[in-house]
C-alpha positions in Angstrom: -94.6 -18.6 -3.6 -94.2 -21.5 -6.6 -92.1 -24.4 -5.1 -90.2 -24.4 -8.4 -87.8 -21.1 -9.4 -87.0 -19.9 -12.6 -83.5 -18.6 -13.2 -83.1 -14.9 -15.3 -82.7 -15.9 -19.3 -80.9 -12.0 -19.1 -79.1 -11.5 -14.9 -79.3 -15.2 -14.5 -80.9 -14.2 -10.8 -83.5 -16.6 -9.2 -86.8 -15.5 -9.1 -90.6 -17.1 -8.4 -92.1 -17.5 -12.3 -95.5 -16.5 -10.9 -94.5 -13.3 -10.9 -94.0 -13.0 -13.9 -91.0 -11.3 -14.5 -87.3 -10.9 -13.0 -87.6 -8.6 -10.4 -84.0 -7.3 -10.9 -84.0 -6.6 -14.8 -87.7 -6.7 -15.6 -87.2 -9.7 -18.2 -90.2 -11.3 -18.7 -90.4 -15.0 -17.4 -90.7 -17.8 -20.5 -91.2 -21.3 -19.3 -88.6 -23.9 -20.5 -89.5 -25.1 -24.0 -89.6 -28.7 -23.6 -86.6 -30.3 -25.5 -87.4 -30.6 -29.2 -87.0 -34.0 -31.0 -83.5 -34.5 -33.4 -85.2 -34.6 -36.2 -86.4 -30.4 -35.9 -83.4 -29.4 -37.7 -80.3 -27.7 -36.2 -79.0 -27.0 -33.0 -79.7 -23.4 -33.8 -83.0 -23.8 -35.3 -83.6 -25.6 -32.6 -83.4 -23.5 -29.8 -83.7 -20.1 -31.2 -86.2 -17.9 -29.2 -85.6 -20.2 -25.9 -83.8 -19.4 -22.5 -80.5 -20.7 -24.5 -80.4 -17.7 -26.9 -77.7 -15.4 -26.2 -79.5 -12.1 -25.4 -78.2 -9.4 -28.3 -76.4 -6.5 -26.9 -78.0 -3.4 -28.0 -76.2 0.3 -28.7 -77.5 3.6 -29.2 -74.8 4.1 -31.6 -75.5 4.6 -35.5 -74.0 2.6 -38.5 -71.3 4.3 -40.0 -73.1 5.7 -43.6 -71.0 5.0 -46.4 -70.6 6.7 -49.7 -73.7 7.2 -52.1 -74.2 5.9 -55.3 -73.1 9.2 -56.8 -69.8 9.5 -55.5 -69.3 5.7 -56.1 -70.1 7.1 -59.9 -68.3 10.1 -59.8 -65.1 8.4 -58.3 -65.3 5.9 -61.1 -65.5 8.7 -63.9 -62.2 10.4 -62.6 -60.5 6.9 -62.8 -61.5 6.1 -66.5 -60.6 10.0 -67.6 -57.3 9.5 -66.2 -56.4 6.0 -67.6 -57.7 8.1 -70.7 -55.2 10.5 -70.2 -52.4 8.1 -69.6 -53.4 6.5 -72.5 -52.8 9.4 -74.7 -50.0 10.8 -73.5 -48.3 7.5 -74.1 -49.3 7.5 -77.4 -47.7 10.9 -78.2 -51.1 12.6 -78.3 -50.4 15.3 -75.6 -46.5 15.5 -77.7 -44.4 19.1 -78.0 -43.8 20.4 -81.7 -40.3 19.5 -83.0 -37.7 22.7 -81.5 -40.0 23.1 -78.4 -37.7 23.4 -75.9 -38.9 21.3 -72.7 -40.2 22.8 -70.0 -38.0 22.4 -66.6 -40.1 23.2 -63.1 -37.8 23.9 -60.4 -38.9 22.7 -56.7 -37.5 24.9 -53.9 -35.8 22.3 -51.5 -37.3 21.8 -48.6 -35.8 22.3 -45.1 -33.0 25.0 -44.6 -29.8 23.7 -45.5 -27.2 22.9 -42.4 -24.5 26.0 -42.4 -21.1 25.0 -42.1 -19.6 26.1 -38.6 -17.4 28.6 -38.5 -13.5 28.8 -37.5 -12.7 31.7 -35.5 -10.6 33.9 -37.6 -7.9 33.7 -34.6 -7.9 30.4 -35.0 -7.1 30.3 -39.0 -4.3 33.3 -38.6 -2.8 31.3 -36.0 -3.0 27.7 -37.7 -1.4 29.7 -40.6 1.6 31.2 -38.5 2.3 27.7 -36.5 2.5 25.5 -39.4 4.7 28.0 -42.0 7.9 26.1 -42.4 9.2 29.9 -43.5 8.5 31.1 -40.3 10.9 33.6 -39.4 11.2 34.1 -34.7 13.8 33.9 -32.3 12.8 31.3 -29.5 13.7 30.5 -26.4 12.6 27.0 -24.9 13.5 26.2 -21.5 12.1 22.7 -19.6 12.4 21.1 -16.1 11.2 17.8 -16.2 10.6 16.0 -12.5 10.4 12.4 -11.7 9.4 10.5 -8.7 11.7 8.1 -6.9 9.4 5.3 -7.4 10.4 5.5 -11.3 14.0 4.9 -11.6 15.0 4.2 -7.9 15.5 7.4 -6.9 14.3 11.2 -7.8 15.8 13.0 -10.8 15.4 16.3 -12.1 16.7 17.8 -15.7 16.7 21.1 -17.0 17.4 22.3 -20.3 16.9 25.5 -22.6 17.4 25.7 -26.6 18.0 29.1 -27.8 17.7 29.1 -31.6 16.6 31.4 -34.5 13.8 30.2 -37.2 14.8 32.0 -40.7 13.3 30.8 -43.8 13.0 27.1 -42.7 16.6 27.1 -41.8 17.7 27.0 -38.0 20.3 28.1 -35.9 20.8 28.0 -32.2 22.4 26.3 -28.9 21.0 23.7 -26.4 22.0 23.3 -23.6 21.5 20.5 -21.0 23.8 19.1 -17.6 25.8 21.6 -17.8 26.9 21.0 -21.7 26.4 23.3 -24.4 25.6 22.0 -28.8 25.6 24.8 -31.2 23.1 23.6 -34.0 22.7 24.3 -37.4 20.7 23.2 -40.4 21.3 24.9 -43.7 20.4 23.4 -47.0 18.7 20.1 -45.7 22.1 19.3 -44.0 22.6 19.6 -39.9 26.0 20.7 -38.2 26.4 20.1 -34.6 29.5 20.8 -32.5 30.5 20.9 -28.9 30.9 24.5 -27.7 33.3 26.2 -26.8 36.2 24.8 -29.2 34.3 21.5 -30.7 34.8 21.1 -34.4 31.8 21.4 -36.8 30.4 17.9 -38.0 27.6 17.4 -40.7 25.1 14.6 -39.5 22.1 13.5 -41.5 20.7 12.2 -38.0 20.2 14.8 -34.9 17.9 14.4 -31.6 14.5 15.0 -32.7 14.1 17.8 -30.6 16.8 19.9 -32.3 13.8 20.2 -34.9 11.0 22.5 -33.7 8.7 22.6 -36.9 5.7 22.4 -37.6 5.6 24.6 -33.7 3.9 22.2 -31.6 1.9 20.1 -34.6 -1.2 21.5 -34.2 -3.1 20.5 -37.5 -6.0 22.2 -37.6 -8.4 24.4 -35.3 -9.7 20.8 -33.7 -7.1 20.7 -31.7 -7.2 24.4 -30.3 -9.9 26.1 -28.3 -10.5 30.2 -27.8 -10.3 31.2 -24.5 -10.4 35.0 -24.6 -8.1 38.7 -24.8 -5.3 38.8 -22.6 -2.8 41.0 -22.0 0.5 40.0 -21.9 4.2 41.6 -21.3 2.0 45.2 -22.3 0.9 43.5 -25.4 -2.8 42.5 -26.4 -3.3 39.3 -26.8 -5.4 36.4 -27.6 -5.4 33.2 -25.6 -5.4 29.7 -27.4 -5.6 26.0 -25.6 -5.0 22.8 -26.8 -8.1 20.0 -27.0 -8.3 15.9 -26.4 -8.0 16.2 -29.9 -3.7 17.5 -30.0 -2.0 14.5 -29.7 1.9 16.2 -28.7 5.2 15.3 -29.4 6.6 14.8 -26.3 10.7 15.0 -27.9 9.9 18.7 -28.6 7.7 19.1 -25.8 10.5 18.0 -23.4 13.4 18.9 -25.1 14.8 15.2 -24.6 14.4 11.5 -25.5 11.1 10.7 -24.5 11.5 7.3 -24.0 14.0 7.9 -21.7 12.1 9.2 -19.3 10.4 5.5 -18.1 7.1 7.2 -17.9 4.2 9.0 -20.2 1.9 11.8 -18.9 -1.4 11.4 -19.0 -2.2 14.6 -18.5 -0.9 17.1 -20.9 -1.9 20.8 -21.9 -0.5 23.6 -24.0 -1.9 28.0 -23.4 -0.5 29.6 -26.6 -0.9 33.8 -26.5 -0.7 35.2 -30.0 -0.8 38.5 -31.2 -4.0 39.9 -33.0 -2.3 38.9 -35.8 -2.2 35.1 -35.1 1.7 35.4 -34.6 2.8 33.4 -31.8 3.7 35.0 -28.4 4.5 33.3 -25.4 3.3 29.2 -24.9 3.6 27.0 -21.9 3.2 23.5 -21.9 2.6 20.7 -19.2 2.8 17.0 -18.7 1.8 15.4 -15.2 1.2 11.5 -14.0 -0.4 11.5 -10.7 -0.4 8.5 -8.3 -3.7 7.1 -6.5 -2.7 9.2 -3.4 -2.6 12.0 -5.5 1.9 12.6 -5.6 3.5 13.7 -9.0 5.2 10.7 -10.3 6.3 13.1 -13.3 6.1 16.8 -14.1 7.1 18.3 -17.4 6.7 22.4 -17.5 8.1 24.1 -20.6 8.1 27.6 -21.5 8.4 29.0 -25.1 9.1 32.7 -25.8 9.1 34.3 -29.4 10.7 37.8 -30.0 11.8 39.3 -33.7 8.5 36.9 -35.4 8.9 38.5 -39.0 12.2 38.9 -38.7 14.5 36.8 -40.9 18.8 36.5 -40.4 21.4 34.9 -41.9 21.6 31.3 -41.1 25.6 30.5 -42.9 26.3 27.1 -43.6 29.9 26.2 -41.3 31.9 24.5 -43.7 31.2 26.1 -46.8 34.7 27.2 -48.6 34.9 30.7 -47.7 34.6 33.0 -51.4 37.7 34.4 -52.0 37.2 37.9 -52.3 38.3 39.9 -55.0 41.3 41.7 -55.2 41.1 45.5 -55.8 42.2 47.0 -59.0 45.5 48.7 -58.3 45.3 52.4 -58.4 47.3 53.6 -61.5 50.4 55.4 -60.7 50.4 58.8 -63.2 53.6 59.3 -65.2 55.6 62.6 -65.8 
């Protein structure tokens, strides 16, 4: 074996030059050109072909043919025939005779349009009923409304129930709450309160907001009610309505009292409304709750509301209007001998 090795131009293993080549990659062994002087031109001229040429990868794979000479051509024809065209029709060349009407192409649109969603038609029938301010019913509203010691300072419990009739947007009925009964009326715009059994009839412009039970329960639109299914109820078909996050309630008529009197807000509330198949209202309940952390009722509001005689419209009479005199009969004429 040579004293002096040769190192791989290729694997850059070591290897005895006098054989050759590099036994691992079968390069063939080139002596060391001996360093040429500075004035044989450029580094690369220089050593190109030597042990300091970067070996050239090699690939099997083909160069990527491009397009031929004809379709270079033919592609440049196209683009000179239709600046031509252009051209002309800019020019009024390609123009319509005078009284030609134009000619309108119609694209069909693409996509299928989004369909609107569709209201249950209990929903719209009952939306209709709730908010007529003709409605004519006779309801009954009775409410218990609980609150927790830690409240006020001590437990309390109210009950109350307002028996009135809706005719033709005017009202009539009597409320009753700890143990004293209101007769109510509102005729003409104008309400008329008095303390039953003997009170005397006042006119008021201002009355509890309570006394006033329309629109029934402000339900807006079919957001804010939800279709839960047929029901029978009291021997009657029915369909079964409840409220959504989205009814915001009025808790004066929900409670049948001042709201702000009660020193606390549920924040819980619910309203199940049955109507009839023909949206009329039925039977409702309603509920307000605040629990504590341990789970205790620091308030609980339950009202019922029951509707008889929807359709039905009575006399509402205003209580001080000056009684009509009424006519005096036509004496019968006595006959003469």
């Amino acid at each position: 074996m040579s004293e002096n090795l040769a190192r791989c131009r290729r694997c850059h293993d070591v290897f005895d030059p006098e054989a050759g080549f590099c036994p691992r990659c079968g390069t063939p062994y080139q002596p060391i050109a001996a360093p040429p002087s500075p004035d044989d031109g450029t580094y690369a001229d220089r050593y190109a072909n030597t042990e300091f040429t970067a070996p050239v990868a090699t690939s099997d794979v083909r160069p990527r043919s491009g397009p031929s000479m004809g379709m270079l051509l033919a592609g440049a024809g196209l683009l000179v025939a239709a600046l031509l065209v252009v051209t002309l029709a800019a020019a009024g060349a390609f123009s319509a005779p005078a009284g030609t009407p134009p000619i309108i192409i119609s694209l069909a649109p693409t996509g299928t349009p989004t369909p609107s969603p569709t209201v249950r038609p209990e929903l719209v029938m009952t939306l209709q009923a709730l908010n007529d301010p003709a409605i004519n019913a006779h309801l009954v509203i009775s409410t218990r409304i609980d609150i927790d010691s830690s409240i006020k300072g001590h437990p309390s419990s109210n009950v109350a129930t307002y028996d009135l009739q809706l005719s033709s947007g005017e009202t009539q009925g009597i409320f009753t709450a700890g143990g004293q009964s209101t007769e109510v009326r509102f005729v003409d715009g104008t309400y008329y309160v008095r303390t039953l059994p003997k009170g005397k009839w006042t006119a008021t412009s201002h009355v509890s907001a309570f006394f006033s039970v329309l629109p029934l329960f402000d339900v807006k639109n079919s957001n804010m009610l939800a279709y839960v299914g047929e029901e029978e109820y009291d021997g009657q078909q029915t369909y079964h309505l409840q409220s959504t996050r989205m009814w915001v309630p009025d808790l004066n008529k929900m409670s049948m009292t001042d709201a702000n009197a009660i020193g606390i807000k549920p924040d819980t509330v619910a309203l199940d409304l049955w109507v009839s198949t023909f949206g009329k209202p039925v039977y409702a309940t309603f509920s307000g709750t605040t629990l504590a952390y341990d789970g205790k009722k620091l308030l609980d509001i339950e009202t019922t509301f029951t509707f008889s005689d929807v359709g039905t419209p009575v006399d509402v009479i205003n209580p001080l209007a000056t009684p009509t005199p009424k006519p005096t009969p036509t004496p019968t004429p006595t006959p003469t001998s």
